[in-house]
DOMITOR-179644 format. One record per atom (N, C-alpha, C): chain; x, y, z. Coordinates in steps of 0.2 Angstrom, whole numbers. Layout:
DOMITOR-179644
kette c1 c2 c3
A X Y Z
...
END
This chain:
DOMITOR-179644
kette c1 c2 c3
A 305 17 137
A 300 12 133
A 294 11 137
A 293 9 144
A 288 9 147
A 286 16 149
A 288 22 148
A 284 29 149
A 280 30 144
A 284 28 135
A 280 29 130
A 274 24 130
A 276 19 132
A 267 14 131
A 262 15 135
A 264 19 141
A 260 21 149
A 257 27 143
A 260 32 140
A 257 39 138
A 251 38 133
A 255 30 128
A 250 28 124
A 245 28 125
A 243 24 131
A 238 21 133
A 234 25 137
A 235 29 140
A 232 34 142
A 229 38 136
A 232 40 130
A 230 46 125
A 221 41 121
A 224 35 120
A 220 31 116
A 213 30 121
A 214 29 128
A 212 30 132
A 205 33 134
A 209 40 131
A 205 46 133
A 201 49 127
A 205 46 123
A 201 48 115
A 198 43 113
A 196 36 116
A 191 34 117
A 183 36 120
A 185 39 125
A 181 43 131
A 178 47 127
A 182 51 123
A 179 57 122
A 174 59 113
A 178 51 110
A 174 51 102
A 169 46 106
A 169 43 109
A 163 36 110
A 157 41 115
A 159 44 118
A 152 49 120
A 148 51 115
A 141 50 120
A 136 51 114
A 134 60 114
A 133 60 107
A 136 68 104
A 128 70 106
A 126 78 106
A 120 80 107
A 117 81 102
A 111 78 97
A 107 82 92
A 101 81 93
A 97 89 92
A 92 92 93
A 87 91 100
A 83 91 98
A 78 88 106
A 81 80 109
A 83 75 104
A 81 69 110
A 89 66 109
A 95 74 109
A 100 70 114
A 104 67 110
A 102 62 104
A 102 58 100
A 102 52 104
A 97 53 106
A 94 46 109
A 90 41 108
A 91 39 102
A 86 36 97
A 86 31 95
A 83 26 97
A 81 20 93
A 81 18 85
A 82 12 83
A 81 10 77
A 74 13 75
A 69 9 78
A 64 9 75
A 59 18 75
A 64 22 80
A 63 27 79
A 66 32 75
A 72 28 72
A 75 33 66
A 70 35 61
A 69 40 60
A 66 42 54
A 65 49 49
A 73 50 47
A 77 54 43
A 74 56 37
A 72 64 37
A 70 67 33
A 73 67 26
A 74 66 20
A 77 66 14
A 79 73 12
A 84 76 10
A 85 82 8
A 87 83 1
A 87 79 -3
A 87 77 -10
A 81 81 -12
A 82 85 -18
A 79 89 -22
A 77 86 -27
A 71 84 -30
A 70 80 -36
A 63 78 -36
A 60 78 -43
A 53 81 -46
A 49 74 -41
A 43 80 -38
A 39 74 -32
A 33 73 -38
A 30 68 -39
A 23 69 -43
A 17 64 -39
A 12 70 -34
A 9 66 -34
A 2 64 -37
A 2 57 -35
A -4 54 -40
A -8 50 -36
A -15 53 -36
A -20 50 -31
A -24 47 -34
A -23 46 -39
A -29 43 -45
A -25 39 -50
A -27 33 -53
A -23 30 -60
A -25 32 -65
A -20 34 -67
A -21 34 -74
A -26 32 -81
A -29 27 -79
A -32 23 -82
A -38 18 -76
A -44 19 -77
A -51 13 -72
A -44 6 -73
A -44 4 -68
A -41 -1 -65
A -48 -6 -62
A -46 -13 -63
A -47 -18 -59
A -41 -19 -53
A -47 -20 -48
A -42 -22 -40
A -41 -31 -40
A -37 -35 -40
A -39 -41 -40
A -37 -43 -33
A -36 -41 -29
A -33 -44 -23
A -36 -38 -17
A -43 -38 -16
A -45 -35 -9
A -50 -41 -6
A -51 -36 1
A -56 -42 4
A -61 -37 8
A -68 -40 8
A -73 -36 10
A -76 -40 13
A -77 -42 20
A -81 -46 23
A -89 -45 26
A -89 -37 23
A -96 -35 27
A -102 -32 22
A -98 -32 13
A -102 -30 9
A -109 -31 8
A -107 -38 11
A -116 -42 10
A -121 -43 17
A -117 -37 21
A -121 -40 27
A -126 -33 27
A -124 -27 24
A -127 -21 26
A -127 -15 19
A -131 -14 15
A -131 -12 9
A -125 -6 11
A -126 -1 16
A -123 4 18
A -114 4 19
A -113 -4 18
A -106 -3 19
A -102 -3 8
A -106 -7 5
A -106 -5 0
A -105 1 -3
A -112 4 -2
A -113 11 -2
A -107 14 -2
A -103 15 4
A -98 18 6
A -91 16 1
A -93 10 -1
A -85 9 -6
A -86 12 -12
A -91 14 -15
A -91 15 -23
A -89 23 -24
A -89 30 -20
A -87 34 -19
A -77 34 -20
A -77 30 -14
A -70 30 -13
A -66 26 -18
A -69 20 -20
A -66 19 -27
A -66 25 -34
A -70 27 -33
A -71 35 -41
A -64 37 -40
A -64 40 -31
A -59 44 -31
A -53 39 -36
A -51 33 -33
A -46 32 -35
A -48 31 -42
A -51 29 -47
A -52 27 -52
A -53 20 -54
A -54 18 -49
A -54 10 -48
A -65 6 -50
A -62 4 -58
A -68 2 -60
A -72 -2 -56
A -66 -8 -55
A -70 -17 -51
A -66 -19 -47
A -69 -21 -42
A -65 -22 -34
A -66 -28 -35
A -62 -32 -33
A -62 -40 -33
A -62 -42 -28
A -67 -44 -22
A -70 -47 -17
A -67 -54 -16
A -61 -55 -14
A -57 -64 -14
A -63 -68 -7
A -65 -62 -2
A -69 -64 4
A -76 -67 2
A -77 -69 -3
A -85 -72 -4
A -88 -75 1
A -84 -80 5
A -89 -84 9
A -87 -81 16
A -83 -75 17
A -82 -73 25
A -76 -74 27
A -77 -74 34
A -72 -78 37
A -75 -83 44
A -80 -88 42
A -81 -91 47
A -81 -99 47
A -81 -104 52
A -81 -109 52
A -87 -115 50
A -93 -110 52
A -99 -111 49
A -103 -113 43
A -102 -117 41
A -103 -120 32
A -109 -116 30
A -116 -117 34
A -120 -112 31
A -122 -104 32
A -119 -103 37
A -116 -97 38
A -113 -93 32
A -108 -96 30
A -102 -94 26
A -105 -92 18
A -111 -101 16
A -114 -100 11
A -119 -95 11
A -125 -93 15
A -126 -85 15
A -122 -81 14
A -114 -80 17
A -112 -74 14
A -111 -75 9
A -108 -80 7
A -107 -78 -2
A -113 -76 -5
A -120 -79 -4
A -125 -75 -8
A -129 -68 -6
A -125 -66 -3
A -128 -60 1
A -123 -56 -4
A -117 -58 -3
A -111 -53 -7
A -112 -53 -13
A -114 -59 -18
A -117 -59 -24
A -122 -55 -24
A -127 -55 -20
A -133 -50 -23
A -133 -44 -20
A -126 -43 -17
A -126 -36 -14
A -122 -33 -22
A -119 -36 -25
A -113 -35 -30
A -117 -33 -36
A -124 -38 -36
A -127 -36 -41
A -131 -28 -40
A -129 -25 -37
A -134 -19 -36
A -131 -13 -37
A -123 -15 -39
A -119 -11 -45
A -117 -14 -48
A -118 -15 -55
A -116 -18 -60
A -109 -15 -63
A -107 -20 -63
A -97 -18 -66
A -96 -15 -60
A -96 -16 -53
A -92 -15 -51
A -89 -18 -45
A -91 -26 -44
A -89 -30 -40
A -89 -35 -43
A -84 -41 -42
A -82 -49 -43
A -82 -51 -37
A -85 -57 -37
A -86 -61 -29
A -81 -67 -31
A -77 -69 -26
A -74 -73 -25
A -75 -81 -22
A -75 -86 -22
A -76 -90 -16
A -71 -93 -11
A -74 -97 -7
A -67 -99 -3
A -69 -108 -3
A -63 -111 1
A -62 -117 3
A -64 -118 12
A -69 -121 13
A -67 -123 18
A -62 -129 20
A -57 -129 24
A -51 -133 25
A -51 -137 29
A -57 -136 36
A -58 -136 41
A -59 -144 42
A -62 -145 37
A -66 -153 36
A -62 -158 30
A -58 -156 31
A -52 -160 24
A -50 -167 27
A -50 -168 34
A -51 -174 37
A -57 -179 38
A -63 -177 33
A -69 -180 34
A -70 -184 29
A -72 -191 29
A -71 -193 21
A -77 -191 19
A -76 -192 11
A -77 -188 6
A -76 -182 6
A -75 -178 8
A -71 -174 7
A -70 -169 1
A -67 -174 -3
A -65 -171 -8
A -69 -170 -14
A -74 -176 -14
A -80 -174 -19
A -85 -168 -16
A -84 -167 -10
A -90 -162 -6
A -87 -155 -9
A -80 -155 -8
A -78 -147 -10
A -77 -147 -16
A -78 -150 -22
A -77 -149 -28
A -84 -148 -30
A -88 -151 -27
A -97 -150 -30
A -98 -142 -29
A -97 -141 -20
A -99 -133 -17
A -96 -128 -24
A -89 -130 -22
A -87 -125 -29
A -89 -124 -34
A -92 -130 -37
A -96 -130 -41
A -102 -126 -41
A -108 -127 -36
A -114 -123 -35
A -112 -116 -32
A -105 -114 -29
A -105 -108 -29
A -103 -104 -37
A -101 -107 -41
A -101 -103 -46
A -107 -104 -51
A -110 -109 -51
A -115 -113 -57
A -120 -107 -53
A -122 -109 -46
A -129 -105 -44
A -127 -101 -41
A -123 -98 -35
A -121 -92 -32
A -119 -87 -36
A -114 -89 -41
A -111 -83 -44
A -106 -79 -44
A -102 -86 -41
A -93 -83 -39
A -90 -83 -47
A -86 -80 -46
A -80 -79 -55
A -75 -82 -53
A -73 -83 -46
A -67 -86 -43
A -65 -90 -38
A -59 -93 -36
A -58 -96 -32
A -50 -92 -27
A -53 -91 -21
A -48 -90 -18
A -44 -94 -12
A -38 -94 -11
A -33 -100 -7
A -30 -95 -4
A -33 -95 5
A -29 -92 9
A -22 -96 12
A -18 -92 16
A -11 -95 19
A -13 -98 22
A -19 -100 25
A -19 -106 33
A -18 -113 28
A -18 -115 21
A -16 -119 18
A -7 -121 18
A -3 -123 23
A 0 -126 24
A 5 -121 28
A 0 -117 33
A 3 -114 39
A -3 -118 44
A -8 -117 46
A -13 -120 50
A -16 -125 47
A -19 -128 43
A -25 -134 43
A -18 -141 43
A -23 -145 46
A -16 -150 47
A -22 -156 45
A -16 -162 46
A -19 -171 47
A -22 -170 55
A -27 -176 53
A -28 -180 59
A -23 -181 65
A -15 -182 63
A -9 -182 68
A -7 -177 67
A -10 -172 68
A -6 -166 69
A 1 -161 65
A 1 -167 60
A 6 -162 55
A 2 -159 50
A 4 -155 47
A 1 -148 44
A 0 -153 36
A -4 -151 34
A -7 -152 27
A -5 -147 21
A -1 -153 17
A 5 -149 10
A -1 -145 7
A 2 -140 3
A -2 -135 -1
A -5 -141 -8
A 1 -144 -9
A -3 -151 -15
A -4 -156 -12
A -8 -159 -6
A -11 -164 -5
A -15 -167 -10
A -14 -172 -11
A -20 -175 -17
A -26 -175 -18
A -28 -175 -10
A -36 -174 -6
A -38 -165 -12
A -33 -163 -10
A -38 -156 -15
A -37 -156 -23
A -33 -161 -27
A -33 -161 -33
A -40 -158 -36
A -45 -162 -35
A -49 -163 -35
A -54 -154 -36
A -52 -152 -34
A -54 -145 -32
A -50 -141 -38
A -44 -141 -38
A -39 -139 -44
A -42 -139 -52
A -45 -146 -51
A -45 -148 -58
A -53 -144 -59
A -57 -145 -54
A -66 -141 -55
A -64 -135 -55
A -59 -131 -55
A -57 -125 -55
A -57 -123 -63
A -54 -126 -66
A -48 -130 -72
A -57 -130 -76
A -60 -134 -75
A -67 -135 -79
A -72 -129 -79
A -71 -126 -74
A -77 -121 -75
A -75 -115 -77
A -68 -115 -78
A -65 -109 -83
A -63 -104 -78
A -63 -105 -68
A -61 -98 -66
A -56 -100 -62
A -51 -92 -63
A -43 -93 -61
A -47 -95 -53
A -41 -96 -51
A -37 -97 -44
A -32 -95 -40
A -34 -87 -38
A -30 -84 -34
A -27 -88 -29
A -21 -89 -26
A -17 -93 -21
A -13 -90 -19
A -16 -88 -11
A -8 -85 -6
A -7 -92 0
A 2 -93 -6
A 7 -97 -5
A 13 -93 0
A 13 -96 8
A 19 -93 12
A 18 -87 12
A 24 -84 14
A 26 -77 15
A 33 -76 13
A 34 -70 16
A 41 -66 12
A 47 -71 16
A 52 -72 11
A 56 -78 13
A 62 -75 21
A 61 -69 24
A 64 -66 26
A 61 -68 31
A 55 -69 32
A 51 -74 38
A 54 -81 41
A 58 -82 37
A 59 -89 41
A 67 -87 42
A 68 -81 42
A 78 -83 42
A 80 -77 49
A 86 -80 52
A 85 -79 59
A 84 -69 60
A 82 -70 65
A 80 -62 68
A 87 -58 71
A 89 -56 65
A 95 -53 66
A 96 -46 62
A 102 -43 63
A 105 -38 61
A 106 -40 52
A 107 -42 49
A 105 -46 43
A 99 -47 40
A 95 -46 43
A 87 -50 41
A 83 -42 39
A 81 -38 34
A 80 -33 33
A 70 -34 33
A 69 -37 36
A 61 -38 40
A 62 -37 47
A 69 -38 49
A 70 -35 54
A 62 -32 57
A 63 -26 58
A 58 -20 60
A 51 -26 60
A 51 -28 54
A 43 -30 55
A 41 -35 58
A 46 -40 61
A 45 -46 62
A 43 -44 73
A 50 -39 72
A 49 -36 80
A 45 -33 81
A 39 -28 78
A 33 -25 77
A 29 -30 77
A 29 -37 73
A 23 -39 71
A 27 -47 74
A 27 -50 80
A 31 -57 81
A 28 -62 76
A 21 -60 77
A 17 -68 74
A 18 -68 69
A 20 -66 64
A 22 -67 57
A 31 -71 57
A 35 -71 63
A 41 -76 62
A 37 -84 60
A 43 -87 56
A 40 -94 53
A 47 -97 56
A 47 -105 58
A 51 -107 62
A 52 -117 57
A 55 -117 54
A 55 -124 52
A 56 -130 56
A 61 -127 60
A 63 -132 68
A 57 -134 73
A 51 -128 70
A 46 -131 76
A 40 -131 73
A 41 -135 65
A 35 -140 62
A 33 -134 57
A 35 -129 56
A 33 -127 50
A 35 -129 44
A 33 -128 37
A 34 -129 32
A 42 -126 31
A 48 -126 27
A 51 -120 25
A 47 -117 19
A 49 -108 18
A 48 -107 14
A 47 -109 7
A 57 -114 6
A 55 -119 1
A 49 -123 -3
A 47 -126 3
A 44 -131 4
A 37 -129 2
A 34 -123 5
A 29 -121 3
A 29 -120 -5
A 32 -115 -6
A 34 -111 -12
A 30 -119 -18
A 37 -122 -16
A 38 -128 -19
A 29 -133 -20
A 27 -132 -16
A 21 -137 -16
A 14 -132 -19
A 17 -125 -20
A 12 -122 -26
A 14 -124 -31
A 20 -124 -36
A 20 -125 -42
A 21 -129 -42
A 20 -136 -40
A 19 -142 -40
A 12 -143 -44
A 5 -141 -39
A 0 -139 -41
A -1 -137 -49
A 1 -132 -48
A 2 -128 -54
A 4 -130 -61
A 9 -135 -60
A 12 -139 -64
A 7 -147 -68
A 3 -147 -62
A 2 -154 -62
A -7 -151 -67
A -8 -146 -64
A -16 -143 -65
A -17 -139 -72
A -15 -141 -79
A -14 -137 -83
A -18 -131 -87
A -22 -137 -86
A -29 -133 -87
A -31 -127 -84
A -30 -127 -79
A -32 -121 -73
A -27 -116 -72
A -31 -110 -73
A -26 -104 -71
A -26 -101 -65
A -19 -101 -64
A -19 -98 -58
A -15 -91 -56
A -17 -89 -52
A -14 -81 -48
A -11 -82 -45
A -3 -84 -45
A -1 -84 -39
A -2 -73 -34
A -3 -76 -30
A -4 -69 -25
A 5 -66 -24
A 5 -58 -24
A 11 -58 -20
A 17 -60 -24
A 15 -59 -31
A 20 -61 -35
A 24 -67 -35
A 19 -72 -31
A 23 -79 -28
A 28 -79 -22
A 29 -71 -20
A 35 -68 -17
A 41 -70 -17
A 40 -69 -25
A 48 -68 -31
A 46 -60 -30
A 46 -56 -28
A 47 -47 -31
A 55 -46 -31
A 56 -49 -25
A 63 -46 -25
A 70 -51 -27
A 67 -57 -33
A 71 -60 -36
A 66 -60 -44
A 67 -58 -47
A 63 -56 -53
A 65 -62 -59
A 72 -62 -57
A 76 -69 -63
A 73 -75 -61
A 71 -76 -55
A 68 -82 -54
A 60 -82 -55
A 58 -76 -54
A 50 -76 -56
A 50 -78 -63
A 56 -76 -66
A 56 -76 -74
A 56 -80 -76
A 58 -85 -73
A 58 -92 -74
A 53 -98 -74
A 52 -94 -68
A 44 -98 -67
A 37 -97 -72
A 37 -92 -72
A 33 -88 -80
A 35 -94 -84
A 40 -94 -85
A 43 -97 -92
A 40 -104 -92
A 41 -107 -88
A 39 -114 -84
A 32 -115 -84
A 29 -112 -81
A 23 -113 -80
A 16 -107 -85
A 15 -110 -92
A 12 -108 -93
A 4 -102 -91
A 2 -107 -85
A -5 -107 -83
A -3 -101 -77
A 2 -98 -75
A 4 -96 -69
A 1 -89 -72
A -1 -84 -68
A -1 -78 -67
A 2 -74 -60
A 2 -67 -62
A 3 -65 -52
A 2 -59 -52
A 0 -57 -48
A -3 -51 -44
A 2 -48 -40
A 2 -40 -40
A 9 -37 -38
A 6 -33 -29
A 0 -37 -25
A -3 -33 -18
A 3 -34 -15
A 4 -30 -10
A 8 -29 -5
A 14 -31 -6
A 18 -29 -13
A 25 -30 -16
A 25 -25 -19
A 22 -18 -17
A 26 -11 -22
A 31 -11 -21
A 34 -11 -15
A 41 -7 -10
A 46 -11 -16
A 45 -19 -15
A 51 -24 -19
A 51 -20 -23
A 48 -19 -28
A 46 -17 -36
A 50 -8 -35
A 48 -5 -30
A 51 2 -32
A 58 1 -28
A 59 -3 -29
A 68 -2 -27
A 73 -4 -32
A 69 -7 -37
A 70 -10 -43
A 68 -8 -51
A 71 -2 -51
A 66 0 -55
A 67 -1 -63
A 71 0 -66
A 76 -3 -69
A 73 -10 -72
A 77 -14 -69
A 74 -22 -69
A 66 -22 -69
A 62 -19 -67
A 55 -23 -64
A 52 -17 -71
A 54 -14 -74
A 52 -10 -80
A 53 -15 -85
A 59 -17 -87
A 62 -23 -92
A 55 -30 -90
A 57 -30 -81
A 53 -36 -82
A 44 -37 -84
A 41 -31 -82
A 36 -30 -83
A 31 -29 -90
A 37 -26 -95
A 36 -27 -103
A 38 -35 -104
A 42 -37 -102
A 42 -44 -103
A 35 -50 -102
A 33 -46 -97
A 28 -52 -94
A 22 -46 -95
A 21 -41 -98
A 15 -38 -97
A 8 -42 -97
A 9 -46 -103
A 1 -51 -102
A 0 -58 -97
A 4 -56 -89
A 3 -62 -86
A 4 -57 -78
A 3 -50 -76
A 4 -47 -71
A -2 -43 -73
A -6 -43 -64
A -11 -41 -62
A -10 -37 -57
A -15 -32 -56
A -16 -24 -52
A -19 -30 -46
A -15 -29 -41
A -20 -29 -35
A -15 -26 -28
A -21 -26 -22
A -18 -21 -17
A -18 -26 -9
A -22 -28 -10
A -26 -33 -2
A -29 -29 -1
A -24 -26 7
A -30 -23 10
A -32 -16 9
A -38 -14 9
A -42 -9 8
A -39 -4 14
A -35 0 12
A -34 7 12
A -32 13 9
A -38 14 4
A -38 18 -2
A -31 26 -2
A -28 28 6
A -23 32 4
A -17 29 2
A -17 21 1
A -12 19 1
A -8 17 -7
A -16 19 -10
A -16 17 -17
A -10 21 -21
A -10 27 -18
A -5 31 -21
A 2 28 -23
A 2 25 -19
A 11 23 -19
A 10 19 -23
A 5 15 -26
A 6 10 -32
A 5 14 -39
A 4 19 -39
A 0 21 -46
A 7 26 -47
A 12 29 -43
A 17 33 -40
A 21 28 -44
A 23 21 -41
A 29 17 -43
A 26 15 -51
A 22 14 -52
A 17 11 -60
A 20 14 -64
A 18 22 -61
A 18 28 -68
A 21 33 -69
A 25 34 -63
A 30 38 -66
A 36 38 -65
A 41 41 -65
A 48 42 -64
A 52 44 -60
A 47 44 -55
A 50 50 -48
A 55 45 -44
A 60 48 -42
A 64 45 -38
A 66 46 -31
A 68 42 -27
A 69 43 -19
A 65 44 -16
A 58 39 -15
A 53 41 -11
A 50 36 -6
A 47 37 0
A 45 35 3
A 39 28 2
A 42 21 4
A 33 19 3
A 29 19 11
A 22 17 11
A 20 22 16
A 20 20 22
A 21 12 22
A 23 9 30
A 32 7 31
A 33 11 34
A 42 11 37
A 41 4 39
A 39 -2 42
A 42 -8 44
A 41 -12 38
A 39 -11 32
A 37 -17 27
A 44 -15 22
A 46 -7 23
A 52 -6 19
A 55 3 21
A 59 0 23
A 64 7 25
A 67 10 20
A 66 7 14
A 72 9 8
A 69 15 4
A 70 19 0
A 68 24 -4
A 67 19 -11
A 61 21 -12
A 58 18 -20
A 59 23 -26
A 56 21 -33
A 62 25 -37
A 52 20 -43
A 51 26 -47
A 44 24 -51
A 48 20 -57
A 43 14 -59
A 46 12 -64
A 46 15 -72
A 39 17 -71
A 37 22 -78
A 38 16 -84
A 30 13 -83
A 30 9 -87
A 24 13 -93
A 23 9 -97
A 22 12 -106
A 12 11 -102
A 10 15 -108
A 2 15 -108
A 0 9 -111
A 3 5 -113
A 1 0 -118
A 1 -7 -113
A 7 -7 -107
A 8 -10 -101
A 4 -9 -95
A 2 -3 -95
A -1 -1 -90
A -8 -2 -90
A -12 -2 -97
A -18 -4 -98
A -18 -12 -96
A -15 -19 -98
A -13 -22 -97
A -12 -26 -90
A -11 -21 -86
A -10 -23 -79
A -15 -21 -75
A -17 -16 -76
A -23 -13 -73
A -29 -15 -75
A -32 -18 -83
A -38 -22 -81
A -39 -26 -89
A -35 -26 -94
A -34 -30 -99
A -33 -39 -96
A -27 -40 -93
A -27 -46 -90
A -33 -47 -86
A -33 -44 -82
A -40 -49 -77
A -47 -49 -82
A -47 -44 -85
A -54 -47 -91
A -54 -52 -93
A -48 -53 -96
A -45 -62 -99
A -46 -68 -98
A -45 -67 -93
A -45 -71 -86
A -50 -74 -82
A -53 -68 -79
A -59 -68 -74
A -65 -68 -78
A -70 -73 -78
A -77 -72 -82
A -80 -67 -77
A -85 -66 -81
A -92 -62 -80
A -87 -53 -79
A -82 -49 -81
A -81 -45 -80
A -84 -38 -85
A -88 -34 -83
A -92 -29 -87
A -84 -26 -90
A -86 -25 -97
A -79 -21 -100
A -82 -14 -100
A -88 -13 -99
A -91 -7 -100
A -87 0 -95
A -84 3 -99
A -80 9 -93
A -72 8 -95
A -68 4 -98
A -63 3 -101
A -62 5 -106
A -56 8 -107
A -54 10 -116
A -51 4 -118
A -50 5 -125
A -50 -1 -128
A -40 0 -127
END
């Protein structure tokens, strides 16, 4: 009895040793990291590439910080947008990026009159400074600005970056709610002058949940640390944020809004679909959520006829090779493809192959709607 368990044990032993050794493939051994895994598909199936849309599109979601400082940087965009077929670039950066109040307010007029030296093919944005949100008055100073940046500068919009209930805080040092009442006041001048109100609310809810074998941002969180969000050391949670946009949005009727980012429901579409339902005034823009959308294709096709008159074309950041892989998931029906940053999404996307009726719609019918002063000139009907 004891030779047969001694024998066992030795056999398991040794076919441990011998399956658990690491097996040799090709150059590196198969010594390869995660983040270095990067397996070529061998699946045979119709590739279609598209480098151009379908259809002159509106960009609603880019940022230009140098348009107005040098005609020549301009210059340089209008070529590369042909290529893609991209009518009007939607400039959210009007006043910059700087802390300087009159600073800021030249760039926005510099961007306005750089904008005007192609006509139909830029929207200027404005912004909030946040910075002085603890200064009284306050709230009447930023609801005027807004006002004379659209009355006399010539903004069409308003735009709400994340430092809005990730960085601007109180006088005591805790952070300042996305609905603080101090900015109603701004909401509602929004709401009067007749222009949406782009708002990026939080980040993808995968930010705030532990960095583990589980957390499929994985990759990007450990490529990129500064984007972990941490509720235990005074951030908002997700919830919370989420939560204090439609709060806004609920209370500000009158005024329309874009949530960015599709609110960062892409990868819960039932709940987006509800908030739709809920919030009349709400819109959303689909920028840096292709990957969710083409993993979904199915669903996000159903959902996208559903809602077609309340989803906007946008991208963020300006990197025009990247535009392919939206116009790719939009319009056709290829399957098992790559999107084009491996940390933002490891998964194979799949084209929704949405209708011409949807597609016009997305791409620059809604933002006409919506957005004033846009030239229709160059769109089909």
């Amino acid at each position: 009895m004891k030779k047969t368990n001694l024998f066992s044990s030795i056999f398991l032993l040794s076919s441990s040793l011998v399956f658990g050794q690491q097996i040799t493939i090709g150059e590196n051994k198969g010594e390869l990291t995660f983040e270095a895994y990067d397996p070529k598909s061998t699946l045979v199936v119709k590739e279609t590439t598209v480098t151009k849309a379908k259809f002159p599109f509106i960009d609603v979601h880019n940022h230009q910080y140098a348009m107005g400082e040098k005609r020549e940087n301009t210059d340089k965009l209008i070529p590369e947008m042909d290529l893609l077929n991209m009518r009007t670039m939607v400039n959210l950066s009007g006043r910059g990026w700087t802390r300087d109040t009159d600073k800021a307010t030249q760039t926005l007029i510099d961007n306005v009159k750089n904008a005007g030296l192609y006509p139909g093919r830029f929207i200027i944005f404005t912004n909030v400074d946040f910075d002085s949100i603890n200064e009284p008055g306050w709230s009447e100073k930023a609801a005027k600005t807004l006002e004379e940046d659209v009355k006399v500068r010539g903004a069409k919009g308003l735009k709400i970056y994340k430092n809005l209930g990730f960085s601007v805080k109180n006088t005591d040092g805790s952070l300042v709610a996305v609905n603080d009442p101090r900015i109603d006041a701004v909401w509602a001048k929004a709401g009067e002058l007749g222009i949406p109100v782009l708002i990026h609310s939080a980040d993808p809810a995968s930010f705030w949940q532990p960095l583990n074998q589980f957390n499929e941002r994985w990759l990007e969180l450990k490529t990129h640390p500064g984007r972990k969000r941490d509720a235990d050391k005074g951030d908002f949670s997700f919830e919370e944020i989420i939560d204090q946009q439609h709060k806004i949005i609920n209370k500000h009727k009158k005024t329309t809004f874009i949530s960015a980012h599709m609110g960062w429901y892409p990868n819960n579409l039932p709940k987006l679909d509800s908030l739709l339902s809920a919030m009349p005034n709400m819109y959303v823009e689909i920028g840096a959520v292709i990957a969710e959308l083409g993993r979904q294709p199915r669903t996000a096709n159903k959902f996208f006829t559903k809602w077609q008159d309340r989803i906007l074309f946008g991208k963020d950041s300006w990197v025009p090779s990247e535009y392919s892989t939206y116009f790719r998931v939009l319009e056709t029906e290829d399957e098992y493809f790559q999107y084009h940053k491996k940390y933002h999404a490891f998964w194979p996307m799949y084209g929704i192959g949405l209708s011409d009726e949807v597609l016009k719609k997305v791409y620059y019918k809604n933002a006409i709607k919506i957005i004033p002063g846009i030239d229709k000139t160059g769109f089909p009907d």
